[in-house]
PyMOL Python script that loads the backbone (N, CA, C, O; Angstrom):
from pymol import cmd

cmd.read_pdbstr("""\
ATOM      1  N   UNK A   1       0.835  -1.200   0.000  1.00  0.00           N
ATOM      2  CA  UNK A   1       0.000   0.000   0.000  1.00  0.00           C
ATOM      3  C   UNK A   1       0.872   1.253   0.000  1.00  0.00           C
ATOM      4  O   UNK A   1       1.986   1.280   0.523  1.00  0.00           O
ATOM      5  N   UNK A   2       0.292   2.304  -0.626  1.00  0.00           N
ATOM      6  CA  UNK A   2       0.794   3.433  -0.683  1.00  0.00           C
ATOM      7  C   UNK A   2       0.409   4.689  -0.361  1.00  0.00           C
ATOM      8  O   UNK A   2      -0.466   4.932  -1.192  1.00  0.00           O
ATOM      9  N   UNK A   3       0.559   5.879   0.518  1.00  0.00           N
ATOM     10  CA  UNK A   3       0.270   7.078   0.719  1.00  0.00           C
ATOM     11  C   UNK A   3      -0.140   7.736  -0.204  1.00  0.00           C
ATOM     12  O   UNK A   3       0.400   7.790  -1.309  1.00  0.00           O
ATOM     13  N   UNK A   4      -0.908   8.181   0.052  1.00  0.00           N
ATOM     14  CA  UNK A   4      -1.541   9.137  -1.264  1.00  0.00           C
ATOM     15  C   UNK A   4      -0.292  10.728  -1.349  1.00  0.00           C
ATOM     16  O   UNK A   4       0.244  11.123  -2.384  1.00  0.00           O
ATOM     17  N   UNK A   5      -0.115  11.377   0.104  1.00  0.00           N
ATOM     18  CA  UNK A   5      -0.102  12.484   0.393  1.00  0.00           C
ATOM     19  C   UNK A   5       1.874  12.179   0.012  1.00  0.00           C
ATOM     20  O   UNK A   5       2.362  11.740   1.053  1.00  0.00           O
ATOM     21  N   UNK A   6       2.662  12.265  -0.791  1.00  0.00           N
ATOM     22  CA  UNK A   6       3.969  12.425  -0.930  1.00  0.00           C
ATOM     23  C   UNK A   6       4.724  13.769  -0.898  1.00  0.00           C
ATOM     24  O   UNK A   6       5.290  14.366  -1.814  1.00  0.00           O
ATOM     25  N   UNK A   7       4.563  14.114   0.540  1.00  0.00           N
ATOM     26  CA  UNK A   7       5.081  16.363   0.221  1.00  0.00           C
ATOM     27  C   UNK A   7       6.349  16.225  -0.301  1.00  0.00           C
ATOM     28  O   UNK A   7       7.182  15.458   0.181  1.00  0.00           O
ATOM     29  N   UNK A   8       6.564  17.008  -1.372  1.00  0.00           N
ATOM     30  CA  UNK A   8       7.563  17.803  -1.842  1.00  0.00           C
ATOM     31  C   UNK A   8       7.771  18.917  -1.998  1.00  0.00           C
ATOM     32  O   UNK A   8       7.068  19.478  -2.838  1.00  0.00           O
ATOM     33  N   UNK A   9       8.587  19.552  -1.432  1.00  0.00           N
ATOM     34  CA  UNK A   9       8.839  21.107  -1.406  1.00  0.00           C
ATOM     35  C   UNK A   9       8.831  22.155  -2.563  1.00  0.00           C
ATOM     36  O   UNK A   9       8.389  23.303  -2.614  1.00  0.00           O
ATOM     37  N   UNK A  10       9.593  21.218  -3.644  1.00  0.00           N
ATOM     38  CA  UNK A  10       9.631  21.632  -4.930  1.00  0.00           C
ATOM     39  C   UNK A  10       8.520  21.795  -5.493  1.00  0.00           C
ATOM     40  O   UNK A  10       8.310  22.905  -5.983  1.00  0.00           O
ATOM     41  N   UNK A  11       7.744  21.016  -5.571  1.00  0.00           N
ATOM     42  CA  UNK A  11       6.580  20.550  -6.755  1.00  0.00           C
ATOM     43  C   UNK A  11       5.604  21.823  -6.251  1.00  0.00           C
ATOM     44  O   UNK A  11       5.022  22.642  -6.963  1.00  0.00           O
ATOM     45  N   UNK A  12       5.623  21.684  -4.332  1.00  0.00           N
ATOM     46  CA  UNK A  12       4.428  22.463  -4.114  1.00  0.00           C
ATOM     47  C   UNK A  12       4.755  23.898  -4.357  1.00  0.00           C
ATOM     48  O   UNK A  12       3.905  24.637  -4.853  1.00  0.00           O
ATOM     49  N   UNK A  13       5.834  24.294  -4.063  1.00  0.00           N
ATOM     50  CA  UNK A  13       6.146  25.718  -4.927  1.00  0.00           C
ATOM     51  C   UNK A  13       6.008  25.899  -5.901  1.00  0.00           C
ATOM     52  O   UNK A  13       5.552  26.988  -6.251  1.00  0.00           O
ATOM     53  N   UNK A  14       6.390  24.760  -6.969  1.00  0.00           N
ATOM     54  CA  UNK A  14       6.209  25.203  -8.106  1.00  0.00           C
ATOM     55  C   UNK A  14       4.215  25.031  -8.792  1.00  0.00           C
ATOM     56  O   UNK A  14       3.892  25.349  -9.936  1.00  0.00           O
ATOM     57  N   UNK A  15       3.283  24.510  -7.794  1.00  0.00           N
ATOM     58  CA  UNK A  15       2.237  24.736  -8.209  1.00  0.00           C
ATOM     59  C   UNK A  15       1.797  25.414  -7.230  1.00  0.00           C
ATOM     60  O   UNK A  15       1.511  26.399  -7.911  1.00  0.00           O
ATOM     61  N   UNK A  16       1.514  25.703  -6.236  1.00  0.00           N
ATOM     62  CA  UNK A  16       1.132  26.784  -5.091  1.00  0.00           C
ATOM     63  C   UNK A  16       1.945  28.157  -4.872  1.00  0.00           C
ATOM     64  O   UNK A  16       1.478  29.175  -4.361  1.00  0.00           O
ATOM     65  N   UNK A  17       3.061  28.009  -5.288  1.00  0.00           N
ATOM     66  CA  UNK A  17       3.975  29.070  -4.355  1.00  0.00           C
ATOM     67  C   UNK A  17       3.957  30.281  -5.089  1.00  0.00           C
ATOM     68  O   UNK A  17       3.470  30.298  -6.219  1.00  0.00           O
ATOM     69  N   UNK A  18       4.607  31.655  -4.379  1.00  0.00           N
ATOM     70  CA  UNK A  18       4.268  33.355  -4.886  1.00  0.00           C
ATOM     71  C   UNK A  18       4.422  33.740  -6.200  1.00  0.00           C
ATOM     72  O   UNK A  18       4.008  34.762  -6.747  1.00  0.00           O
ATOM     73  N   UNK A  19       5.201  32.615  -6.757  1.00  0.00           N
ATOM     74  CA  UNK A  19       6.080  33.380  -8.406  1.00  0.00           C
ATOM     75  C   UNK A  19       4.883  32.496  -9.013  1.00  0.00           C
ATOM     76  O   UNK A  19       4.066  33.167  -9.643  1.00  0.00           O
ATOM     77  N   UNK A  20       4.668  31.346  -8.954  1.00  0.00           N
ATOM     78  CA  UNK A  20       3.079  31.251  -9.749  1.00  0.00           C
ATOM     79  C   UNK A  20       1.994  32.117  -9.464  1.00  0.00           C
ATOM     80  O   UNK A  20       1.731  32.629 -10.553  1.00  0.00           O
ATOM     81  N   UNK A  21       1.165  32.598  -8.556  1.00  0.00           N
ATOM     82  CA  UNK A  21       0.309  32.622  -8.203  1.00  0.00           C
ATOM     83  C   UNK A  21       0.540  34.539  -8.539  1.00  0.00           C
ATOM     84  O   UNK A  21      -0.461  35.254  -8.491  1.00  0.00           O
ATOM     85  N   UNK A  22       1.672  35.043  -8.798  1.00  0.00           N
ATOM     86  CA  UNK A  22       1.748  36.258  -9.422  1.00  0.00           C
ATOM     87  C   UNK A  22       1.468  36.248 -11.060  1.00  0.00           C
ATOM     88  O   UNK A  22       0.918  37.128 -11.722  1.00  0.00           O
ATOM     89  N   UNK A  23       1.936  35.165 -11.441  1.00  0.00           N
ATOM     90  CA  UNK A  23       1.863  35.084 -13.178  1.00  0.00           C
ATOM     91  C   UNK A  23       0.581  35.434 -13.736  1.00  0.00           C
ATOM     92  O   UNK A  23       0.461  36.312 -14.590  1.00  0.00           O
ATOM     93  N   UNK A  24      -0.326  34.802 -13.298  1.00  0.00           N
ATOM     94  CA  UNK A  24      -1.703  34.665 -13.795  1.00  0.00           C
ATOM     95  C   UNK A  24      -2.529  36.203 -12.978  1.00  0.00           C
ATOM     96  O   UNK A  24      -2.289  36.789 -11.922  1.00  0.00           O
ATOM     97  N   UNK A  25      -3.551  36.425 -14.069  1.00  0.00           N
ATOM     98  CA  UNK A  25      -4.708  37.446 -12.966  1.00  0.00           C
ATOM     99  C   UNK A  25      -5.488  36.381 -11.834  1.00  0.00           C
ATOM    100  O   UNK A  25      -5.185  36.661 -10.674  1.00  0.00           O
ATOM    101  N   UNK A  26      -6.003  35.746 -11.911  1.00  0.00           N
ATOM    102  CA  UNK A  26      -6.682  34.921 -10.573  1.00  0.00           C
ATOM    103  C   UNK A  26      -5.597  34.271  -9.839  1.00  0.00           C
ATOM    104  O   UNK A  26      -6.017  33.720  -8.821  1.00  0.00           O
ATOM    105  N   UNK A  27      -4.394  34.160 -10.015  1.00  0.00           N
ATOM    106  CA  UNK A  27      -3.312  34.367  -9.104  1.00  0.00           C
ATOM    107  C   UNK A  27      -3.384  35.379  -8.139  1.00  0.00           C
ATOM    108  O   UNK A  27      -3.393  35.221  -6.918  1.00  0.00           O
ATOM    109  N   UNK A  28      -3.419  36.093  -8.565  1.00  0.00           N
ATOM    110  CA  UNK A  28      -3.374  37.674  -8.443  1.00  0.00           C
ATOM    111  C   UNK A  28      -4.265  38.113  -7.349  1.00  0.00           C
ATOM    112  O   UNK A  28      -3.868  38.587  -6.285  1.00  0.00           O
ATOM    113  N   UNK A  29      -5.564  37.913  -7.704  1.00  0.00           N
ATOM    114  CA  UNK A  29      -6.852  37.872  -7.288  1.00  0.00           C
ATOM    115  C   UNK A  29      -7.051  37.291  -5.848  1.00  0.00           C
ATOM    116  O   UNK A  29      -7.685  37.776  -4.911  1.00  0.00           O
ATOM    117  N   UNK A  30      -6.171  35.843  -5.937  1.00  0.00           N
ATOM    118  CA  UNK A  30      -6.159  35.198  -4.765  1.00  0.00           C
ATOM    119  C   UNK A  30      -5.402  35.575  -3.626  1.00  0.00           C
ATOM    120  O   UNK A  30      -5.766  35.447  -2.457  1.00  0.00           O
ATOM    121  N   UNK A  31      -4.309  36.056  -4.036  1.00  0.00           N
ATOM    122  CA  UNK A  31      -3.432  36.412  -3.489  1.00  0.00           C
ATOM    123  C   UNK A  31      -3.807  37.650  -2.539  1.00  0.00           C
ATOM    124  O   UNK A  31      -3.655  37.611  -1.318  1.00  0.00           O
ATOM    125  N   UNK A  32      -4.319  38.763  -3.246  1.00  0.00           N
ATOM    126  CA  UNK A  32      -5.302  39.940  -2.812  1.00  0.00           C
ATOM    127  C   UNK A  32      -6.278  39.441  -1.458  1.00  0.00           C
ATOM    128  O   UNK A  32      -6.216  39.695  -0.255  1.00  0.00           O
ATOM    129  N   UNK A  33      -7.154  38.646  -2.257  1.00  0.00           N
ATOM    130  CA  UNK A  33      -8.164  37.776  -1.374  1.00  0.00           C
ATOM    131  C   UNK A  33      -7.449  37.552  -0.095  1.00  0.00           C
ATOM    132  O   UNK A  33      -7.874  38.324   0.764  1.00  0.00           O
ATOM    133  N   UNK A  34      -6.787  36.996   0.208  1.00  0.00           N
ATOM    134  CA  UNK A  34      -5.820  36.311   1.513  1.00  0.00           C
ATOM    135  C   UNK A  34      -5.300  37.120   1.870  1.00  0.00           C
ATOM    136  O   UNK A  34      -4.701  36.793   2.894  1.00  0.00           O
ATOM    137  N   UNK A  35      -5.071  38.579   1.489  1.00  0.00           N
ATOM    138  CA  UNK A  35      -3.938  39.686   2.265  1.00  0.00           C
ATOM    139  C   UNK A  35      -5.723  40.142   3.025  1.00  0.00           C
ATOM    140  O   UNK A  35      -6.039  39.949   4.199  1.00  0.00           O
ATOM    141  N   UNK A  36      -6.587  40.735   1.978  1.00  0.00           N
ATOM    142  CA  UNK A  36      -8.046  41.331   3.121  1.00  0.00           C
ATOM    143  C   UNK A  36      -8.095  40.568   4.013  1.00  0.00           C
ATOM    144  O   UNK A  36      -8.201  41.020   5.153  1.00  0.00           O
ATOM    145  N   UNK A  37      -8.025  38.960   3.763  1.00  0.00           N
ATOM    146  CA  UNK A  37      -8.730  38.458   4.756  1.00  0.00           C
ATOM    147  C   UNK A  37      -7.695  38.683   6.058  1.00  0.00           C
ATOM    148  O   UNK A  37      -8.186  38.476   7.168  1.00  0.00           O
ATOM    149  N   UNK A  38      -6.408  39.061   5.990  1.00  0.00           N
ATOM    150  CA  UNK A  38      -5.653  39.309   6.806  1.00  0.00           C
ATOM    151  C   UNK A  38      -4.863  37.535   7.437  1.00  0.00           C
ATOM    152  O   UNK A  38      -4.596  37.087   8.552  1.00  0.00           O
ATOM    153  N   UNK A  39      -4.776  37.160   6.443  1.00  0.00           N
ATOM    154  CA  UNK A  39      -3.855  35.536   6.475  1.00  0.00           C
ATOM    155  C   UNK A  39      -2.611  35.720   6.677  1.00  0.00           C
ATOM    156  O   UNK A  39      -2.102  36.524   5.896  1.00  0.00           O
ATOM    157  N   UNK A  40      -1.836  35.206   7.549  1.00  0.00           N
ATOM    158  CA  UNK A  40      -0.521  34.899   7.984  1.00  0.00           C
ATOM    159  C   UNK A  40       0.535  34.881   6.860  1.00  0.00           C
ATOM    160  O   UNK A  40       1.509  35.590   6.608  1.00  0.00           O
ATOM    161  N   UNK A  41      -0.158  33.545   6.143  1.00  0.00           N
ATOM    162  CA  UNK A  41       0.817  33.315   5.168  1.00  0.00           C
ATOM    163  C   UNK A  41       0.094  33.431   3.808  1.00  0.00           C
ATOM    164  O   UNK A  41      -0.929  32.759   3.675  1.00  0.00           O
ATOM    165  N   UNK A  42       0.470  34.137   2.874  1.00  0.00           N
ATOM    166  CA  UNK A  42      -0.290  34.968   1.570  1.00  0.00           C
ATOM    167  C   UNK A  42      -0.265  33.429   0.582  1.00  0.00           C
ATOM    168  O   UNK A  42      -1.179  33.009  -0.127  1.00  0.00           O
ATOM    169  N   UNK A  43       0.644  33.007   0.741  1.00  0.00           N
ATOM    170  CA  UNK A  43       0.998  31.701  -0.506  1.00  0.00           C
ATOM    171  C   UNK A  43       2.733  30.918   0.268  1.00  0.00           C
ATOM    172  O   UNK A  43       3.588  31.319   1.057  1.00  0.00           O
ATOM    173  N   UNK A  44       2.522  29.783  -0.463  1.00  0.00           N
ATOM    174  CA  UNK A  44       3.371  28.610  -0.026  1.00  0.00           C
ATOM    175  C   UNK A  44       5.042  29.527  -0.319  1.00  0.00           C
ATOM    176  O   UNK A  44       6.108  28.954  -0.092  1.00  0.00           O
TER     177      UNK A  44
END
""", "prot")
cmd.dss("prot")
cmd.show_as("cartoon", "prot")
cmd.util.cbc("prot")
cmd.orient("prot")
């Protein structure tokens, strides 16, 4: 049997983390979203 959940640091930056989530407008958007809501951490 196998874990579903395998974290990698890399991968998740490179699909969650700030330099993606700036590229795109709903990147963007989200990112915004999570600073109003006043979130700790904006992105991975």
């Amino acid at each position: 049997m196998s874990f579903t959940y395998n974290p990698k640091k890399r991968k998740r930056a490179k699909t969650h983390g700030f330099l993606v989530r700036m590229k795109s407008p709903g990147g963007r958007k989200a990112l915004s979203k999570r600073r109003a809501k006043g979130r700790k951490r904006v992105a991975v």
